[in-house]
C-alpha positions in Angstrom: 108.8 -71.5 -25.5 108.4 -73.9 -22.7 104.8 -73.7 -21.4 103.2 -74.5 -17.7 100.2 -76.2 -17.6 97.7 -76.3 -14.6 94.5 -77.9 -13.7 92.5 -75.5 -11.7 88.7 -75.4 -10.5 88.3 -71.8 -12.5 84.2 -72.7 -14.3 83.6 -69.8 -15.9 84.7 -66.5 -18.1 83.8 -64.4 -15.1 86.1 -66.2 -13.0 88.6 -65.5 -15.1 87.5 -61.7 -15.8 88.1 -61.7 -12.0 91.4 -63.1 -12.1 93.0 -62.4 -15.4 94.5 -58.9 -13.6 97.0 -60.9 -11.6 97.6 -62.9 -14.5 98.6 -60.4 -17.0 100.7 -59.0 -13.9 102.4 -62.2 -13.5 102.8 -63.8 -17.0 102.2 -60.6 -19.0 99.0 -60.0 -21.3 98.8 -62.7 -24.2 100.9 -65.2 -22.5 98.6 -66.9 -20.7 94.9 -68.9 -21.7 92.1 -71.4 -20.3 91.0 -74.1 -21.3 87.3 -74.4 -19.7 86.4 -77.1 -22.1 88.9 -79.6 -20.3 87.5 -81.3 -17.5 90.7 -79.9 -15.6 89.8 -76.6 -16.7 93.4 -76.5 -18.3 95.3 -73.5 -17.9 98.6 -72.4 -19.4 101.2 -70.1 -19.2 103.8 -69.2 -21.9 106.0 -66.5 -19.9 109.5 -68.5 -19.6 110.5 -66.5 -16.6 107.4 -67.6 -14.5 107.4 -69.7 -11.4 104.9 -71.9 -11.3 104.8 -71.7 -7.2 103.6 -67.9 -7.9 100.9 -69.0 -10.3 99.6 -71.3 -7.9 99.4 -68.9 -5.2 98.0 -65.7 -7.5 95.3 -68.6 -8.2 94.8 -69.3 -4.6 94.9 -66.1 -3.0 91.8 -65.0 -4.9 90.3 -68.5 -3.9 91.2 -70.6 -6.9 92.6 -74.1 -6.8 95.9 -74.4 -8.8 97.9 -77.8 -9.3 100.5 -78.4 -12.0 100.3 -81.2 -14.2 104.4 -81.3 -14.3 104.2 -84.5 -17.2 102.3 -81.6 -19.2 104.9 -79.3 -19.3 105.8 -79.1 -22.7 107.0 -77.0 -25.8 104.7 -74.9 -27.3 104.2 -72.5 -30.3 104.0 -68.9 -29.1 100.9 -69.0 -31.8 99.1 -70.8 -29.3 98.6 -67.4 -27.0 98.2 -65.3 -30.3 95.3 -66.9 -31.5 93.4 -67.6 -28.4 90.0 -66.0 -27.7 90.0 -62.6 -25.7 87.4 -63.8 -23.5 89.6 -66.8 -22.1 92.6 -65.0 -22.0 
Protein backbone atom coordinates (compact mmCIF):
# COMPACT_ATOMS: atom_id res chain seq x y z
CA UNK A 1 0.00 0.00 0.00
CA UNK A 2 1.63 3.13 -1.00
CA UNK A 3 1.39 5.62 1.87
CA UNK A 4 1.36 9.71 1.99
CA UNK A 5 3.19 11.30 4.40
CA UNK A 6 2.71 14.97 5.70
CA UNK A 7 4.23 17.32 8.04
CA UNK A 8 1.59 19.36 9.55
CA UNK A 9 1.51 21.91 12.67
CA UNK A 10 -1.49 19.50 14.36
CA UNK A 11 0.15 19.63 18.53
CA UNK A 12 -2.25 17.80 20.14
CA UNK A 13 -4.97 14.69 20.44
CA UNK A 14 -7.68 17.38 20.57
CA UNK A 15 -6.64 18.73 17.38
CA UNK A 16 -6.95 15.69 15.91
CA UNK A 17 -10.38 14.70 17.76
CA UNK A 18 -11.37 17.90 15.87
CA UNK A 19 -10.19 16.94 12.64
CA UNK A 20 -10.18 13.15 12.50
CA UNK A 21 -14.07 13.57 10.94
CA UNK A 22 -12.84 14.85 7.68
CA UNK A 23 -10.19 12.41 7.83
CA UNK A 24 -12.09 9.24 8.11
CA UNK A 25 -14.41 10.97 5.30
CA UNK A 26 -11.50 11.32 3.12
CA UNK A 27 -9.15 8.35 3.77
CA UNK A 28 -11.64 6.09 5.51
CA UNK A 29 -11.49 5.11 9.33
CA UNK A 30 -8.17 3.15 10.11
CA UNK A 31 -6.28 4.34 7.22
CA UNK A 32 -4.88 7.25 8.44
CA UNK A 33 -2.45 8.10 11.85
CA UNK A 34 -0.20 10.93 13.59
CA UNK A 35 2.76 10.97 14.56
CA UNK A 36 2.84 13.92 17.37
CA UNK A 37 6.17 12.60 18.65
CA UNK A 38 7.95 13.80 15.26
CA UNK A 39 9.01 17.20 15.31
CA UNK A 40 6.98 17.47 11.94
CA UNK A 41 4.09 16.13 13.60
CA UNK A 42 4.16 13.31 10.88
CA UNK A 43 1.02 12.33 9.44
CA UNK A 44 0.07 9.50 7.14
CA UNK A 45 -2.37 8.27 5.01
CA UNK A 46 -2.74 4.68 3.70
CA UNK A 47 -6.03 5.07 1.34
CA UNK A 48 -4.36 4.49 -2.28
CA UNK A 49 -7.16 6.41 -3.91
CA UNK A 50 -6.42 9.69 -1.97
CA UNK A 51 -5.11 12.86 -3.39
CA UNK A 52 -2.86 14.41 -1.43
CA UNK A 53 -4.07 18.09 -2.72
CA UNK A 54 -7.46 17.12 -0.81
CA UNK A 55 -5.59 16.15 2.31
CA UNK A 56 -3.89 19.32 2.29
CA UNK A 57 -6.87 21.35 1.97
CA UNK A 58 -9.27 19.14 4.53
CA UNK A 59 -6.08 20.16 6.86
CA UNK A 60 -6.30 23.65 5.94
CA UNK A 61 -9.82 24.44 5.77
CA UNK A 62 -10.18 23.70 9.49
CA UNK A 63 -6.88 25.82 10.01
CA UNK A 64 -4.23 23.24 9.84
CA UNK A 65 -0.94 23.53 8.02
CA UNK A 66 -0.36 20.51 5.55
CA UNK A 67 2.82 19.97 3.36
CA UNK A 68 3.93 16.66 1.80
CA UNK A 69 7.17 15.34 2.40
CA UNK A 70 7.07 13.72 -1.37
CA UNK A 71 10.82 11.81 -0.68
CA UNK A 72 8.65 10.20 2.23
CA UNK A 73 6.30 8.62 0.18
CA UNK A 74 6.87 5.21 0.55
CA UNK A 75 5.48 1.49 0.85
CA UNK A 76 3.99 0.59 3.90
CA UNK A 77 2.51 -2.46 5.75
CA UNK A 78 -1.24 -1.95 6.08
CA UNK A 79 -0.25 -3.25 9.90
CA UNK A 80 0.90 0.07 10.34
CA UNK A 81 -2.86 1.66 10.55
CA UNK A 82 -4.10 -1.68 12.38
CA UNK A 83 -2.03 -1.35 15.27
CA UNK A 84 -1.97 2.34 15.78
CA UNK A 85 -3.41 3.92 18.99
CA UNK A 86 -7.26 5.01 18.84
CA UNK A 87 -6.44 8.24 20.21
CA UNK A 88 -3.99 9.32 17.21
CA UNK A 89 -6.02 7.92 14.66
Amino acid sequence: MEILVFKTNIQSKEDIELIAPLLNRLAGDGLWNFDLDDCDKILRVGAPFVKQEKVIQALAASGFECQELTDEVHAAPVALFQSADKTFR
